[in-house]
C-alpha positions as CSV (number, residue, x, y, z in Angstrom):
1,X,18.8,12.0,3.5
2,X,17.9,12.4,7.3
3,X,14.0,11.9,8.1
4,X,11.9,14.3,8.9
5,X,11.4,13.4,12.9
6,X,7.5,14.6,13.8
7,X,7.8,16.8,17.0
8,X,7.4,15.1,20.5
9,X,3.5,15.2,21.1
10,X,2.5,15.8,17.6
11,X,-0.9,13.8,16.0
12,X,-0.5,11.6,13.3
13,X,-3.8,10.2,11.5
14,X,-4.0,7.3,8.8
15,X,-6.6,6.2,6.8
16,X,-6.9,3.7,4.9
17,X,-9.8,3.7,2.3
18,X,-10.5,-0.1,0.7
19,X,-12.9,-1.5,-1.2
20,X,-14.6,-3.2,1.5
21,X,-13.2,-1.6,4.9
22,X,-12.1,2.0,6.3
23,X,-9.9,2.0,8.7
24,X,-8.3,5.0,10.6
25,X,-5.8,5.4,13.4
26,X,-4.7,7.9,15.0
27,X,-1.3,8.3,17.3
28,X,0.6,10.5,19.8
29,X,4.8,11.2,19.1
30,X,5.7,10.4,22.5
31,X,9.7,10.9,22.3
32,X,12.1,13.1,20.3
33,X,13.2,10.0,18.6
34,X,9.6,10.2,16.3
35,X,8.5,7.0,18.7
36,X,4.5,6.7,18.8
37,X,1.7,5.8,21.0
38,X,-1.4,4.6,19.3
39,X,-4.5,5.8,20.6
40,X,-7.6,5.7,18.4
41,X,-9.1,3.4,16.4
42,X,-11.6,2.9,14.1
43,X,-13.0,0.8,10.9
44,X,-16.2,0.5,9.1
45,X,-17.6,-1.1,6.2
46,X,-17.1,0.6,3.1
47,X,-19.6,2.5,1.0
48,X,-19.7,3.8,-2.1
49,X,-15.7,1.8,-3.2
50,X,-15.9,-0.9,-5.7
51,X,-12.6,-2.0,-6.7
52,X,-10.3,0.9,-5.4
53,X,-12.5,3.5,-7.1
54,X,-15.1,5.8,-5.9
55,X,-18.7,5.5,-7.1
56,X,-20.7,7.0,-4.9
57,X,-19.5,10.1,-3.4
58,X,-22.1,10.5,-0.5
59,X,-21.5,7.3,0.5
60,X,-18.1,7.1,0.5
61,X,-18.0,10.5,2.5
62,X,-20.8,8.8,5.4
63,X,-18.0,5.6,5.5
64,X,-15.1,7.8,6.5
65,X,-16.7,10.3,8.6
66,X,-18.3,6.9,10.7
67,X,-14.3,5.6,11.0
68,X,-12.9,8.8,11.8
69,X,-15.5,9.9,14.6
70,X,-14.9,6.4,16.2
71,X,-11.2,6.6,16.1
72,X,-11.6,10.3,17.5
73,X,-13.7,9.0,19.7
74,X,-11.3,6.2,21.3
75,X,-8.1,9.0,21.4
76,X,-10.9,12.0,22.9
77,X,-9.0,11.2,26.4
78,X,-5.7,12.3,24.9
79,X,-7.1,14.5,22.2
80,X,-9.4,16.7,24.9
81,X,-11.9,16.5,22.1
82,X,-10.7,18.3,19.5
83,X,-11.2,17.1,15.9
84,X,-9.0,15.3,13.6
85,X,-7.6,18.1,10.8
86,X,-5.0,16.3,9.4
87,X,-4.9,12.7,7.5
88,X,-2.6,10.7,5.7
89,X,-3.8,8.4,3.5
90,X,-3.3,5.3,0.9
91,X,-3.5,5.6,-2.8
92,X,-5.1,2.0,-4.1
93,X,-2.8,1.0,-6.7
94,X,-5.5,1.0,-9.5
95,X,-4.9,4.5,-9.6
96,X,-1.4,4.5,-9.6
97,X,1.9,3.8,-12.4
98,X,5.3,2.9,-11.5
99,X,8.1,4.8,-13.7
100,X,11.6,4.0,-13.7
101,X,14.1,6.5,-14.1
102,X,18.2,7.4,-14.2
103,X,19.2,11.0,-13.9
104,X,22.3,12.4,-12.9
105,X,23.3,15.8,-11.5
106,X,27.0,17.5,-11.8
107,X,29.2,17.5,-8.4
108,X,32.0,19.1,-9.7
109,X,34.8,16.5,-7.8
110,X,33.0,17.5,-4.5
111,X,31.5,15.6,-1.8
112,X,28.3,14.3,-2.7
113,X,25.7,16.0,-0.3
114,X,22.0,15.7,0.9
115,X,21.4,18.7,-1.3
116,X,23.1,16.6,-4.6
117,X,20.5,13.7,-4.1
118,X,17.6,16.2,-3.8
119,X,18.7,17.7,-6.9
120,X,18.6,14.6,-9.0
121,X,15.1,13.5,-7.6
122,X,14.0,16.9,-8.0
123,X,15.0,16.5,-11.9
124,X,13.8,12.7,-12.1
125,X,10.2,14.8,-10.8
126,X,10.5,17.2,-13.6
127,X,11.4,15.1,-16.0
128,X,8.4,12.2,-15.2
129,X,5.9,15.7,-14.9
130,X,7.3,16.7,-18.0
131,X,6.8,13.0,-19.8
132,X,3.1,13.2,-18.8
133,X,2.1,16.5,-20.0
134,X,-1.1,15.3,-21.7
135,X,-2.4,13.6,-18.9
136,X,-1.4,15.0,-15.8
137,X,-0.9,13.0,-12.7
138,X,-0.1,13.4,-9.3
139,X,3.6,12.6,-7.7
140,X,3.2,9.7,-5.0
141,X,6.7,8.9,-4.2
142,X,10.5,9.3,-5.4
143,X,12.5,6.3,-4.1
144,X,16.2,6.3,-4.9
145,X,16.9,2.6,-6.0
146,X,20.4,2.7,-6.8
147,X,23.5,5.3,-6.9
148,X,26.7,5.8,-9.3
149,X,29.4,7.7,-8.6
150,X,31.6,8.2,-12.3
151,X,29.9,5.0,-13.9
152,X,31.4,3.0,-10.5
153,X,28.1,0.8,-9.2
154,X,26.8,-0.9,-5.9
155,X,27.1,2.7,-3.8
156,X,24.7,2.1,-1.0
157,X,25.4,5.8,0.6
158,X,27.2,8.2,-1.9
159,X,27.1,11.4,0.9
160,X,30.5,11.8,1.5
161,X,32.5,10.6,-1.3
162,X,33.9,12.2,-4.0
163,X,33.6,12.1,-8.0
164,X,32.3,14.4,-11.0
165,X,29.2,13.1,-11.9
166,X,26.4,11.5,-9.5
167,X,24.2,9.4,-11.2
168,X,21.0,8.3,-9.6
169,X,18.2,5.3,-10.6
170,X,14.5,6.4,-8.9
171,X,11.4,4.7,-8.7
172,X,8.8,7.4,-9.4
173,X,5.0,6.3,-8.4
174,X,2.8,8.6,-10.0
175,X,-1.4,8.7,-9.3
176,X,-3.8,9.3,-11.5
177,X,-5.8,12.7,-11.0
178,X,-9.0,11.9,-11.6
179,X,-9.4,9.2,-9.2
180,X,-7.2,10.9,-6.5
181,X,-9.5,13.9,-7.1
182,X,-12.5,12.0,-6.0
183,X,-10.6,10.7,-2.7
184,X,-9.4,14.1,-2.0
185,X,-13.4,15.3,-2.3
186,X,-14.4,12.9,-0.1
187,X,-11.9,13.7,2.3
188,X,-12.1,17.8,2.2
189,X,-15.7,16.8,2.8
190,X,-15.0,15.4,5.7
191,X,-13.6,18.4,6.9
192,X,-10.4,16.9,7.1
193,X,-6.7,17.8,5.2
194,X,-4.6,15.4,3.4
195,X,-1.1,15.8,4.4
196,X,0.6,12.6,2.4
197,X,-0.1,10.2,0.2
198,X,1.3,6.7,0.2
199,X,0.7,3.6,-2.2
200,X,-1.8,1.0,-0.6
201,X,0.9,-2.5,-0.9
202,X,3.9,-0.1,0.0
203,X,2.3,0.7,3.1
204,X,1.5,-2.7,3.6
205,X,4.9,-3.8,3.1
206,X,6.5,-1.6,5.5
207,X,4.3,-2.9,7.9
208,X,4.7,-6.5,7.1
209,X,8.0,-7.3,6.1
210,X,11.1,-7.6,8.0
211,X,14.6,-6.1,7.4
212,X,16.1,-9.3,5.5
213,X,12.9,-9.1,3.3
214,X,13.4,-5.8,2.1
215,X,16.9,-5.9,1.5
216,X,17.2,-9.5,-0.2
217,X,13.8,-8.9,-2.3
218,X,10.5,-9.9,-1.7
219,X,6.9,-9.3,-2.9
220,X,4.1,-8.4,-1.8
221,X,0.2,-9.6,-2.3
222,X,-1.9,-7.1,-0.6
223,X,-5.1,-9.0,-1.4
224,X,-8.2,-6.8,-0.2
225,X,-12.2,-6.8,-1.5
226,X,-11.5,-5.4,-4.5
227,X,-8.2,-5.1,-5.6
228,X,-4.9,-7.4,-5.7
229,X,-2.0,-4.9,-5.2
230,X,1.6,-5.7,-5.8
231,X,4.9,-4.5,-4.6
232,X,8.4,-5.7,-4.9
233,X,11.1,-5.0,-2.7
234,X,14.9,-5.0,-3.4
235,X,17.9,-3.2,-1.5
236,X,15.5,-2.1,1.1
237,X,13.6,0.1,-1.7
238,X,10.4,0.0,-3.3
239,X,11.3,-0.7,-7.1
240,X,7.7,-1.4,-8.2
241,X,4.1,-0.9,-7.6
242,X,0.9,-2.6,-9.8
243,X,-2.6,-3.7,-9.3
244,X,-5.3,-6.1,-10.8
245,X,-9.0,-5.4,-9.8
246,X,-9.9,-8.4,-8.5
247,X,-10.2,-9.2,-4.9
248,X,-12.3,-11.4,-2.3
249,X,-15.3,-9.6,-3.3
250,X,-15.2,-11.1,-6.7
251,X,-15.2,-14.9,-4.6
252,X,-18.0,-14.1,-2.7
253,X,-19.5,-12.9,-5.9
254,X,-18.3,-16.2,-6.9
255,X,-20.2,-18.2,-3.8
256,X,-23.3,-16.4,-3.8
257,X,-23.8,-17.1,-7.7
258,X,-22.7,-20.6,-7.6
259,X,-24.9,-21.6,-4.1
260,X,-27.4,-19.1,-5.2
261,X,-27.4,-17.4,-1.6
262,X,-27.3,-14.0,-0.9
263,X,-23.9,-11.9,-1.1
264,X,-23.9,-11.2,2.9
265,X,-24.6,-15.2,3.5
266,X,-21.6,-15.7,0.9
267,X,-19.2,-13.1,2.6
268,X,-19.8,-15.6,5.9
269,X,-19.7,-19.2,4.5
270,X,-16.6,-18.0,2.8
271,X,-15.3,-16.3,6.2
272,X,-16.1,-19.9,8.5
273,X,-16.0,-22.7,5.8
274,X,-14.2,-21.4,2.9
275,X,-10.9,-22.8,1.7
276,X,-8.3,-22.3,-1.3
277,X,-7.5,-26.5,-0.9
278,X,-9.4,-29.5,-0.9
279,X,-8.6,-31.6,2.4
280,X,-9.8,-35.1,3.0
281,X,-12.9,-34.1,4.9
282,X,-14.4,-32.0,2.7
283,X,-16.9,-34.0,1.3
284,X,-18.4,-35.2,4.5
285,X,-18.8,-31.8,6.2
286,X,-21.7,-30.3,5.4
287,X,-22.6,-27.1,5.3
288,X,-26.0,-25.3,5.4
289,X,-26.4,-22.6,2.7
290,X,-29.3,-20.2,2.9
291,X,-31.7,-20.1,-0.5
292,X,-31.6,-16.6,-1.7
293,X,-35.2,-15.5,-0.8
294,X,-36.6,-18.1,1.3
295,X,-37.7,-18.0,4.6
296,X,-34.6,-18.1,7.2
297,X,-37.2,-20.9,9.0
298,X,-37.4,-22.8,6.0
299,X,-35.8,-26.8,5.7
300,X,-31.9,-26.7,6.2
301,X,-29.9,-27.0,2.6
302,X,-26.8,-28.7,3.2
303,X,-24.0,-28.6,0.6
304,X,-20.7,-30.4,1.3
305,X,-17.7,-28.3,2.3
306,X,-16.0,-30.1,-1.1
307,X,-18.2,-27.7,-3.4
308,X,-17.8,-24.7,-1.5
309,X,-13.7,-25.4,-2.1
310,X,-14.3,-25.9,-5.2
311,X,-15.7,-22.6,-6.5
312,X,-13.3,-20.6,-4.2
313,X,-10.3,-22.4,-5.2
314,X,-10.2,-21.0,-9.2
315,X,-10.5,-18.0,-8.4
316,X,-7.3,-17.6,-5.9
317,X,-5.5,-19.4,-8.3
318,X,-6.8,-17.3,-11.5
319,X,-5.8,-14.3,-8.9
320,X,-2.0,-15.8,-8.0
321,X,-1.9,-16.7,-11.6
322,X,-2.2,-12.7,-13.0
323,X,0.3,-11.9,-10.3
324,X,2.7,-13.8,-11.6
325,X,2.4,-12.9,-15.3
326,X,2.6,-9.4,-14.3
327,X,5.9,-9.9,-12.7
328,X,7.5,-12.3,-16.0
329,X,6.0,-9.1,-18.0
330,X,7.7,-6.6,-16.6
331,X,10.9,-8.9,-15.7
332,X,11.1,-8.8,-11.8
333,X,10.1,-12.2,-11.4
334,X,13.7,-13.5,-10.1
335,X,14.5,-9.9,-9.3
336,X,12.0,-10.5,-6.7
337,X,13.8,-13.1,-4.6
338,X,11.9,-16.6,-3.6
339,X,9.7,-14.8,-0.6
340,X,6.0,-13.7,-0.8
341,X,4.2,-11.9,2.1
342,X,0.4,-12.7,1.6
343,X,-1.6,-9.1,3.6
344,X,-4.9,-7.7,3.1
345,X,-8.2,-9.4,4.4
346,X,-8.5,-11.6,1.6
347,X,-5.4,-13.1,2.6
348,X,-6.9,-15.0,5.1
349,X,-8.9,-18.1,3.6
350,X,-7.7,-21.3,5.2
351,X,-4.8,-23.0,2.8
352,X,-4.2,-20.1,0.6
353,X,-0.4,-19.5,1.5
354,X,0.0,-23.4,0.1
355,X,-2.2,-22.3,-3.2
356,X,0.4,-19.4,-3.7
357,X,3.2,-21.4,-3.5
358,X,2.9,-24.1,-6.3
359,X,1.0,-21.2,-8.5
360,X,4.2,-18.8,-8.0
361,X,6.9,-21.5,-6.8
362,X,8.0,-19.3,-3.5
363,X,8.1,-19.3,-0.2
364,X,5.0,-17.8,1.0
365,X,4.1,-16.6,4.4
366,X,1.0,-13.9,5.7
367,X,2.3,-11.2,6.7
368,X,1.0,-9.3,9.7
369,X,1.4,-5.3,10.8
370,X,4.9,-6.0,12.9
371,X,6.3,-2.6,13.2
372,X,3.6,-0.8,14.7
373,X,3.8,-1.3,18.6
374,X,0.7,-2.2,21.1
375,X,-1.8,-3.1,18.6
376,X,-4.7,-4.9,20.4
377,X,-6.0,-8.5,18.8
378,X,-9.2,-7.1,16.9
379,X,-6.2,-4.8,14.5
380,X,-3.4,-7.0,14.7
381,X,-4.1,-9.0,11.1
382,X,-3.2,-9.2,7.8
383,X,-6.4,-6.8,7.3
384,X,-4.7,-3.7,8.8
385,X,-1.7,-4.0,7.4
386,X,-2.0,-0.7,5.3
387,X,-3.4,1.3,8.0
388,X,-0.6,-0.1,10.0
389,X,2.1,0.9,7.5
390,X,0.9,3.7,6.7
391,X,1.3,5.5,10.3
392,X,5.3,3.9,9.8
393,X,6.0,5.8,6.2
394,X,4.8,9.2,7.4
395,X,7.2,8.5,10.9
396,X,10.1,7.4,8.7
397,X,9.9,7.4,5.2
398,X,8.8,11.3,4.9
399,X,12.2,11.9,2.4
400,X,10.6,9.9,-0.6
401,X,7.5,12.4,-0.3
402,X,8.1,14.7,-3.7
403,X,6.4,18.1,-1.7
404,X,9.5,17.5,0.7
405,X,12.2,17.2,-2.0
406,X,11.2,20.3,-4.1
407,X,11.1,22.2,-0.6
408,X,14.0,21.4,0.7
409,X,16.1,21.2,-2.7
410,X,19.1,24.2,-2.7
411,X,20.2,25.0,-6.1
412,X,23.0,27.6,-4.8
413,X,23.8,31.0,-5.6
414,X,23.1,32.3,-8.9
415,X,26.4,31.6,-10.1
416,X,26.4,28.0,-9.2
417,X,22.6,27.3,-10.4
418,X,24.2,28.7,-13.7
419,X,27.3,27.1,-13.4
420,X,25.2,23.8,-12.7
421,X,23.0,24.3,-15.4
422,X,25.5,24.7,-18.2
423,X,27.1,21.8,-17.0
424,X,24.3,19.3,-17.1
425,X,22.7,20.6,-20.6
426,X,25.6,21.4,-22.7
């Protein structure tokens, strides 16, 4: 299906809520070729998140009004100074469920049309809304993964060709509504409206992965503070989405215990010292640690760098360890090709790539936000990756969005939705 271009001089806003950043950004369409310009920016410490979920509303609400004014603030030039009204924004992947489906629509030895493919996601939609009628959820995304045309396979583009029976395999992402309703309340709150919704590692791997990654298979470790998302890619699609709530939150937890230092001295030893491998050094660089209610004047406490490895390191590797059970338990383990991209801020600790490959024997590289033009240094990282990718999906992934498939879905004239509808019950 043809994307949805935005109109030349339009506003796009993304933001990313994580456990232990917001980030927003906010860009101009500069062409009729749904091009952009980014020009606002801004990010603050989170509030009120602990592992991908909302605890404190209030909090959470102060966090994103803080990153949206400063991002308004950077684009007010452009903007003239009006507010923000409209925001897209991630989905943590806590809160989210990956469904699998094959549906197939009648096409009556015609041409297989936009309008055919709509009507089979439309039905995969009704059918997963239909599956979870005791606990309703929320429709993310509908990905077509693979086509048929009369039982023939490997179709990349069925519009045009010819057969009886179209059969279509999606990837439905749905959310769960309570959680989504607390993001939404803190977002209304904000006085701001949510105009698309897109999976946290999704996002992140549109930003971070390159054609040949998408298309051979790859996965994705979004590691942020409190969550470890997932996402493997195959054919260019999205065929599944999963989370584990732990994250580099739970390793400075992990420092601060094991030092006995406070979290914020933690968070920066693990930031400037920390490591996921022992090097040769390590035991003759010391490091001073900070006693957890002394005196900042008080003597220096020097620990080696060797021991401050050595509490980080069993964690990442617990961490790389779930993510691979999680991929033999669902069976996309060599579905997933040989490559990992490594995003999120977590990412980032000094020989983790090489941890991640002998725990999940692939090739591992961090990923960085690639797609998204003219981002300065300070936003360039494996951090913003989400934010990043998030501002690409709503440019030119807006066809997987379910409110755009049910609108734009033609069932025909009344003869032909009964013609249809006889066809694909009886």
């Amino acid at each position: 299906m043809a994307k949805k271009l935005q109109p030349k001089g339009s506003l796009i806003a993304a933001l990313d809520i994580g456990s232990s950043k917001i980030a927003c950004f906010i860009a101009k369409v500069k062409d009729d070729n749904g091009n952009i310009d980014l020009i606002g920016i801004g990010h603050q410490a989170s509030q009120g998140i602990r592992s991908g979920t909302i605890i404190d509303l209030d909090a959470a609400e102060s966090s994103i009004r803080q990153a949206v004014h400063a991002a308004e603030h950077m684009a007010a030039e452009v903007t003239r100074g009006y507010p923000l009204r409209e925001v897209i924004i991630n989905v943590p992947a806590v809160h989210t469920q990956s469904h699998l489906m094959r549906v197939d629509v009648q096409v009556l030895g015609e041409a297989v049309t936009d309008n055919d493919i709509r009507r089979a996601l439309a039905k995969a939609q009704d059918q997963a809304v239909q599956q979870n009628n005791s606990t309703p959820v929320e429709l993310i995304h509908t990905i077509p993964t693979a086509f048929r045309i009369d039982g023939h396979e490997g179709i990349k583009e069925p519009r045009g060709l010819y057969g009886q029976m179209l059969e279509v395999d999606v990837h439905l992402v749905t959310g769960n509504m309570g959680g989504l309703r607390n993001i939404a309340s803190c977002i209304e709150s904000s006085h701001l409206d949510i105009t698309a919704l897109c999976s946290s590692p999704y996002a992140a791997g549109l930003a971070a992965l390159v054609d040949d990654e998408m298309d051979l298979g790859c996965t994705v470790i979004d590691m942020g503070g409190g969550t470890t998302s997932i996402a493997v890619f195959q054919g260019r699609e999205l065929i599944y989405a999963d989370a584990l709530p732990i994250g580099g939150q739970h390793v400075t937890s992990d420092i601060a215990k094991g030092l006995t230092t406070s979290i914020a001295a933690a968070e920066r030893l693990k930031t400037l010292y920390g490591g996921a491998i022992a090097t040769m050094t390590d035991d003759k660089d010391l490091i001073d640690v900070p006693q957890l209610g002394e005196d900042e004047h008080t003597l220096p406490n020097h620990v080696p760098r060797s021991y401050l490895v050595s509490i980080i390191q069993p964690r990442i590797e617990e961490t790389f360890e779930m993510v691979r059970a999680r991929l033999n338990d669902v069976g996309l383990s060599h579905v997933a090709g040989r490559r990992v991209v490594l995003t999120g801020g977590a990412s980032q600790i000094s020989g983790q790539r090489e941890l991640a490959q002998m725990v999940l024997d692939k090739q591992v590289r961090l990923g960085r936000p690639m797609r998204l033009q003219g981002l300065p240094d300070a936003v360039a990282g494996p951090a913003f990756a989400t934010t990043a990718g998030l501002m690409h999906y709503v440019t030119e992934r807006t066809e997987e969005m379910p409110a755009e498939i049910m609108s734009n879905v033609d069932a025909g004239s009344l003869f032909q939705r009964a013609k249809m509808w006889l066809k694909e019950n009886w």
